[in-house]
VMD Tcl script that builds the backbone (N, CA, C; Angstrom):
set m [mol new atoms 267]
animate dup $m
set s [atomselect $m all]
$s set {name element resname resid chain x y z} {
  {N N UNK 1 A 0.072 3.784 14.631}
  {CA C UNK 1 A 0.189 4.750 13.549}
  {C C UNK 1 A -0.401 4.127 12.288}
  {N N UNK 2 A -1.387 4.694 11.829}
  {CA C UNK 2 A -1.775 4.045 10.549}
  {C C UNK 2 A -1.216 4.895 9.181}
  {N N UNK 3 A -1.699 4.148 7.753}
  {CA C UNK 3 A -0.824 4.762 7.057}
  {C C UNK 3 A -1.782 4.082 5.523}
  {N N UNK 4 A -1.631 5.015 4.513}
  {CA C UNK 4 A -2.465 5.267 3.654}
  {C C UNK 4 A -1.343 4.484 1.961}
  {N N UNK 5 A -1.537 3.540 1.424}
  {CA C UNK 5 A -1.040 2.788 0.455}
  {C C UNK 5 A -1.851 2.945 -0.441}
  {N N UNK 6 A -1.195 2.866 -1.605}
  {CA C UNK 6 A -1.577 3.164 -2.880}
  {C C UNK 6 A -0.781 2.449 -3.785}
  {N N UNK 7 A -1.904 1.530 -4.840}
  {CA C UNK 7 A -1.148 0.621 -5.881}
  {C C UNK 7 A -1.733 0.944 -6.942}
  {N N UNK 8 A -1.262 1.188 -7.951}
  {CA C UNK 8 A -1.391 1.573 -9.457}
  {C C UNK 8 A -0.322 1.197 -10.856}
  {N N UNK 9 A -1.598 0.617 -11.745}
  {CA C UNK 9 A -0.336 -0.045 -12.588}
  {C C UNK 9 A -1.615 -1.141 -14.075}
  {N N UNK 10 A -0.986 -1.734 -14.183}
  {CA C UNK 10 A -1.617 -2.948 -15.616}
  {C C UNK 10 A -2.156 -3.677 -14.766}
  {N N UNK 11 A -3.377 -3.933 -14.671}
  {CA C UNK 11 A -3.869 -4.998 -14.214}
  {C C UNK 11 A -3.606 -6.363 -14.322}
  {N N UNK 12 A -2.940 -7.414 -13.663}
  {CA C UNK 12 A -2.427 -8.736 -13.524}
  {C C UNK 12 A -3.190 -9.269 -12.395}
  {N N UNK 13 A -2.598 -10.844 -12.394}
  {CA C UNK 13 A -2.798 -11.497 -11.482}
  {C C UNK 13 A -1.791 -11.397 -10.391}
  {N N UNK 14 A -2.396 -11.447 -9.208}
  {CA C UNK 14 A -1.583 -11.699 -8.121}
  {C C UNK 14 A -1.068 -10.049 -7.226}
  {N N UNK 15 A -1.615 -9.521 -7.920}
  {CA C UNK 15 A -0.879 -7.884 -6.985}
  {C C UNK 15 A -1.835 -7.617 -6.003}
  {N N UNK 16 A -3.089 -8.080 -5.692}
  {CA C UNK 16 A -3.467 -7.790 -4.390}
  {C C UNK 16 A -2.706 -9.127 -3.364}
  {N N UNK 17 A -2.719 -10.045 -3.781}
  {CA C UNK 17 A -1.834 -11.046 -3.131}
  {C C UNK 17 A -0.593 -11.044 -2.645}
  {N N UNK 18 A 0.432 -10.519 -3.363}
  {CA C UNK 18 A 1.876 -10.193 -3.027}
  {C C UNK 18 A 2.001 -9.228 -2.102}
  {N N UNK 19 A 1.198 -8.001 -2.038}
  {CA C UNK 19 A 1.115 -6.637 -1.285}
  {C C UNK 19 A 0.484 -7.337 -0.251}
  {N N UNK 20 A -0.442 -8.354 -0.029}
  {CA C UNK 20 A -1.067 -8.393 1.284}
  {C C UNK 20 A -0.010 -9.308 1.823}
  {N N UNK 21 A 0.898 -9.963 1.500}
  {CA C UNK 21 A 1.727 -10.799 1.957}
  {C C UNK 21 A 2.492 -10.474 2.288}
  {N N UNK 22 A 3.462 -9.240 1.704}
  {CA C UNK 22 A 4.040 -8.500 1.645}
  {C C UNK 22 A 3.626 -7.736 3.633}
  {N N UNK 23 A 2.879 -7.400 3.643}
  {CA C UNK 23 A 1.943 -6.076 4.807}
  {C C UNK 23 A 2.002 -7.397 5.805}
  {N N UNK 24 A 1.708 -8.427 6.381}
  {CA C UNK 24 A 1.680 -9.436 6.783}
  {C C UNK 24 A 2.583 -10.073 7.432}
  {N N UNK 25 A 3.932 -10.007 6.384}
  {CA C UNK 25 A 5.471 -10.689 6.886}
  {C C UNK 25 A 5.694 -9.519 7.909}
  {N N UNK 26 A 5.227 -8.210 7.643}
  {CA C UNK 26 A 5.900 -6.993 8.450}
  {C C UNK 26 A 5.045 -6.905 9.997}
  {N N UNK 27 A 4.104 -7.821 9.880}
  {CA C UNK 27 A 3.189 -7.367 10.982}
  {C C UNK 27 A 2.200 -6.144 10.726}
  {N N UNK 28 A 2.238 -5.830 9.530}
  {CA C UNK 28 A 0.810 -4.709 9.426}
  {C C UNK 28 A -0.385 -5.071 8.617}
  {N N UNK 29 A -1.280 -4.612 9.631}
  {CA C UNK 29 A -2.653 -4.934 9.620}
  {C C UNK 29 A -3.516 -3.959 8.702}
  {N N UNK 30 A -4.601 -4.189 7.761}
  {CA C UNK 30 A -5.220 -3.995 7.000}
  {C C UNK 30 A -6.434 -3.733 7.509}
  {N N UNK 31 A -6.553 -2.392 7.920}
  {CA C UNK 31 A -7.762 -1.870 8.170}
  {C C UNK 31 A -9.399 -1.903 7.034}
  {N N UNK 32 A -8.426 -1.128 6.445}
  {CA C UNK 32 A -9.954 -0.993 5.146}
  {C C UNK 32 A -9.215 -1.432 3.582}
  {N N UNK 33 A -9.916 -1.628 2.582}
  {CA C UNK 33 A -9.225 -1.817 1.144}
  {C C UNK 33 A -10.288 -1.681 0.234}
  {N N UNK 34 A -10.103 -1.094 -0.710}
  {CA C UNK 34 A -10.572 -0.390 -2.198}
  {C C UNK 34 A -10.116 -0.427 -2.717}
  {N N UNK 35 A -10.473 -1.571 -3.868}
  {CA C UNK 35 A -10.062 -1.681 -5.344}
  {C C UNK 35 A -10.649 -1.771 -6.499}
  {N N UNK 36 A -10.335 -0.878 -8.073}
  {CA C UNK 36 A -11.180 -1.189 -9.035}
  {C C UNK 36 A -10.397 -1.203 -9.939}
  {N N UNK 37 A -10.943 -1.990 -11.040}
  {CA C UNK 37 A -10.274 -1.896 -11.982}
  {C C UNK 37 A -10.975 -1.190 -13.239}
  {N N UNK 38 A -10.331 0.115 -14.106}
  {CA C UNK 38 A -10.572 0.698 -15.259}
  {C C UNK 38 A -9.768 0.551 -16.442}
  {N N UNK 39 A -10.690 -0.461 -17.394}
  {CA C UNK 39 A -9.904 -0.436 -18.642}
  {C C UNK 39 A -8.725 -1.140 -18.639}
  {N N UNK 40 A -8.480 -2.208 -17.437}
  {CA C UNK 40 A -7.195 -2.433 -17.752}
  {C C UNK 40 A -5.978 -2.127 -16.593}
  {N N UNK 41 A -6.308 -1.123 -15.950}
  {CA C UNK 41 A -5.496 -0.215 -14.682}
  {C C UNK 41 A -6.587 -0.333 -13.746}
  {N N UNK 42 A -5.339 -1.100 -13.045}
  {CA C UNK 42 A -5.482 -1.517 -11.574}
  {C C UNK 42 A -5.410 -0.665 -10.350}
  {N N UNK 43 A -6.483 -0.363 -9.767}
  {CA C UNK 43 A -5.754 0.977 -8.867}
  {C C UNK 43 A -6.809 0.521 -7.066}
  {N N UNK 44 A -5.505 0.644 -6.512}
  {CA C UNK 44 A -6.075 0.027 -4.872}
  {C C UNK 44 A -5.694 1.000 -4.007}
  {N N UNK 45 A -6.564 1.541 -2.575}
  {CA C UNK 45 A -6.075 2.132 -1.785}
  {C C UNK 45 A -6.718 1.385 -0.889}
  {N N UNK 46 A -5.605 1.262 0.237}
  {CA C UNK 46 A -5.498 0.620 1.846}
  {C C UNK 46 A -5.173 1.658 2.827}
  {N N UNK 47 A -5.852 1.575 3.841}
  {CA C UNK 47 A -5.483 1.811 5.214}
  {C C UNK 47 A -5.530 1.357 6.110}
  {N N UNK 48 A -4.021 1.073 6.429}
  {CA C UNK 48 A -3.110 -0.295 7.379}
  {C C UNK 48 A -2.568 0.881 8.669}
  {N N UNK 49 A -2.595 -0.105 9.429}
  {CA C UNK 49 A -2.416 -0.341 11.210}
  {C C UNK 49 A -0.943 -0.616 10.830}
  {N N UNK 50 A 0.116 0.274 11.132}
  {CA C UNK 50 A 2.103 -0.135 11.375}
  {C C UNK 50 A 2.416 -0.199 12.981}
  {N N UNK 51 A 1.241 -0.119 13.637}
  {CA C UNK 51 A 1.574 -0.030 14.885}
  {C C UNK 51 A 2.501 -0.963 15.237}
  {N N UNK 52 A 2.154 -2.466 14.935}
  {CA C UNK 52 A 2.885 -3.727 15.499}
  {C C UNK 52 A 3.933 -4.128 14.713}
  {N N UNK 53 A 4.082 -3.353 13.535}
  {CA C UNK 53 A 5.142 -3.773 12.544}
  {C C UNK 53 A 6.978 -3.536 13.712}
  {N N UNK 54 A 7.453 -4.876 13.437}
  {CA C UNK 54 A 8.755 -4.378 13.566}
  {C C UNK 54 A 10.005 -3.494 13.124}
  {N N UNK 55 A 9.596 -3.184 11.955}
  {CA C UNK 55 A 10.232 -2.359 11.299}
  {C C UNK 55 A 9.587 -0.731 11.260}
  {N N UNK 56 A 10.727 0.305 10.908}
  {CA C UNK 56 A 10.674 1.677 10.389}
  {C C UNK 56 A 9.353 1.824 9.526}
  {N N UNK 57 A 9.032 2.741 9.801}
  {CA C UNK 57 A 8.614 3.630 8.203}
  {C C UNK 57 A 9.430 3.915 6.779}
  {N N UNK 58 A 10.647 3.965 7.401}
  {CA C UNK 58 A 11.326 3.821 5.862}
  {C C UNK 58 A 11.112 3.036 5.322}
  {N N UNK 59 A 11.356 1.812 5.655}
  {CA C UNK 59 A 11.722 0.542 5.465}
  {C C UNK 59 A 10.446 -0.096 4.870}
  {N N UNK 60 A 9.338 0.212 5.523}
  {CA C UNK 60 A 8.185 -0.116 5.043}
  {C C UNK 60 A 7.828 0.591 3.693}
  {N N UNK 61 A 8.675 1.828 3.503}
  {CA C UNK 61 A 8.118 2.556 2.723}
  {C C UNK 61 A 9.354 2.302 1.163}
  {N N UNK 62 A 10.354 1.395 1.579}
  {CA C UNK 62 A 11.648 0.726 0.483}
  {C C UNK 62 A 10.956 -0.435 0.381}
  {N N UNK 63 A 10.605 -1.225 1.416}
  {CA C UNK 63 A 10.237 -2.259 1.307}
  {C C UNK 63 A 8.885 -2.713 -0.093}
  {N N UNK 64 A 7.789 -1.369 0.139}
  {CA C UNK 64 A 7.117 -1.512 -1.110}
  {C C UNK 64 A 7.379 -0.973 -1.964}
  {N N UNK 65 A 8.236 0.010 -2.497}
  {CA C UNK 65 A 8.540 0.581 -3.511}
  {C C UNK 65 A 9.250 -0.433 -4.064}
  {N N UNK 66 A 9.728 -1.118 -3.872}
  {CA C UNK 66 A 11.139 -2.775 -4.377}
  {C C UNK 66 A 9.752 -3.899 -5.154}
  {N N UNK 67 A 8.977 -3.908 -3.725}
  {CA C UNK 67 A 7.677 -4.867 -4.468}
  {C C UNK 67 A 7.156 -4.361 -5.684}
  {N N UNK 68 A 7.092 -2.935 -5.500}
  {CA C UNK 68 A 6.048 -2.675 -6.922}
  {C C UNK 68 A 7.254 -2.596 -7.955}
  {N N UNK 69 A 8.185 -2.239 -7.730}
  {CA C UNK 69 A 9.249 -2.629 -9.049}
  {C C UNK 69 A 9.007 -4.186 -9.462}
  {N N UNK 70 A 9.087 -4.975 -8.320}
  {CA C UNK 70 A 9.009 -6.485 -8.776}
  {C C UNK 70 A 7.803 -6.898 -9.547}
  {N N UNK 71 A 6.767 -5.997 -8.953}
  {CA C UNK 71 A 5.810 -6.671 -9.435}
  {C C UNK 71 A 4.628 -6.192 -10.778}
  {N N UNK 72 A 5.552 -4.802 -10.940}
  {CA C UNK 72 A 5.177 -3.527 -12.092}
  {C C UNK 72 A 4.459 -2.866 -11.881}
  {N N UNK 73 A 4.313 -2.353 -10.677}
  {CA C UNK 73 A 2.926 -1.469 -9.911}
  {C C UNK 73 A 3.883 -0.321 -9.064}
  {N N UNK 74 A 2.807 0.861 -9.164}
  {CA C UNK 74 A 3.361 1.900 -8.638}
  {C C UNK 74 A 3.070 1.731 -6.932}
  {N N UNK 75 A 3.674 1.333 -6.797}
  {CA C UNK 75 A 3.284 1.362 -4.596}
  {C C UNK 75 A 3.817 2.803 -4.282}
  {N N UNK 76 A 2.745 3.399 -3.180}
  {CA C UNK 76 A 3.195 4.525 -2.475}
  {C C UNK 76 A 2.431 4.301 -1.084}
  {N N UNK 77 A 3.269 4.995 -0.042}
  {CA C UNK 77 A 2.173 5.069 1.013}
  {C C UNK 77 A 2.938 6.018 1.757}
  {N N UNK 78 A 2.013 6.800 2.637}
  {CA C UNK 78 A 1.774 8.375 3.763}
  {C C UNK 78 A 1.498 7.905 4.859}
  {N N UNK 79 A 2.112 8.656 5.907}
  {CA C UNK 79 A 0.946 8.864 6.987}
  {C C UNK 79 A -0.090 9.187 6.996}
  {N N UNK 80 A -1.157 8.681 7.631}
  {CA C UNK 80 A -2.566 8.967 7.426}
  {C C UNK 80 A -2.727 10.477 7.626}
  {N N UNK 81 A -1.898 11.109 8.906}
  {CA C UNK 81 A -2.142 12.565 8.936}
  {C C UNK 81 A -1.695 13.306 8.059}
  {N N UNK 82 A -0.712 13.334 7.354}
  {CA C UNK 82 A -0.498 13.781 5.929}
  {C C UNK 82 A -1.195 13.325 5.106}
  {N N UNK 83 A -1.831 12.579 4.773}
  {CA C UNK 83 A -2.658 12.230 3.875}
  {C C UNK 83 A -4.044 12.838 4.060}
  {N N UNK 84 A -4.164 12.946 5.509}
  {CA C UNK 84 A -5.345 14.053 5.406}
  {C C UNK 84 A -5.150 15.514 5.695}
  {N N UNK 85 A -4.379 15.854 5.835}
  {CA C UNK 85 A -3.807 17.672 5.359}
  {C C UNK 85 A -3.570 17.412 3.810}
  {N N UNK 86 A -3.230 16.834 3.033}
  {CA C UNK 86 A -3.004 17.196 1.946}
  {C C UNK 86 A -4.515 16.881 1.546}
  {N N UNK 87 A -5.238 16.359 1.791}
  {CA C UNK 87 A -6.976 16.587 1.141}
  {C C UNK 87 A -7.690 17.055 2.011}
  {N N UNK 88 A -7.277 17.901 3.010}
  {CA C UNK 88 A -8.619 18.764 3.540}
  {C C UNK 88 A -8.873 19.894 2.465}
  {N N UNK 89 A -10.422 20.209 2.764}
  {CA C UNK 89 A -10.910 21.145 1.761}
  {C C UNK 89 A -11.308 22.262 2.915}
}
mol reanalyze $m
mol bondsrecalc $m
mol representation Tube
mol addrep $m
């Protein structure tokens, strides 16, 4: 099952680092990644492999919402198939 992440926030050091470490301890794999930075705001989208993760989808999905509190970044992430019904045109 793959699944569509999203980080947004002040650009710092270390937030692609913590999130990939973060995806890693869980066993999920990092398919593709896009990141730029505008002005200051940091904004990344991933699409990660949860297949092998031991854990839920919830959990994955508390698990980064806690990181981006820790780390001052908005974390979100979808199922990829919801993520593509909500942008088909």
């Amino acid at each position: 099952m793959n699944g569509i992440i999203t980080v947004l926030g002040k650009d710092k050091v270390g937030i692609i680092a913590k999130v990939c470490v973060y995806l890693s301890e869980q066993g999920i794999n990092i398919l593709d990644i896009s990141q730029t930075i505008v002005q200051g705001y940091f904004n990344m989208m991933m699409i990660v492999d949860m297949e092998n993760s031991g854990i839920s989808f919830e959990e994955i999905y508390q698990g980064l919402n806690d990181l981006g509190k820790e780390i001052g970044v908005e974390i979100k992430i979808q199922h990829e198939a919801i993520f593509d019904s909500m942008h088909r045109i």
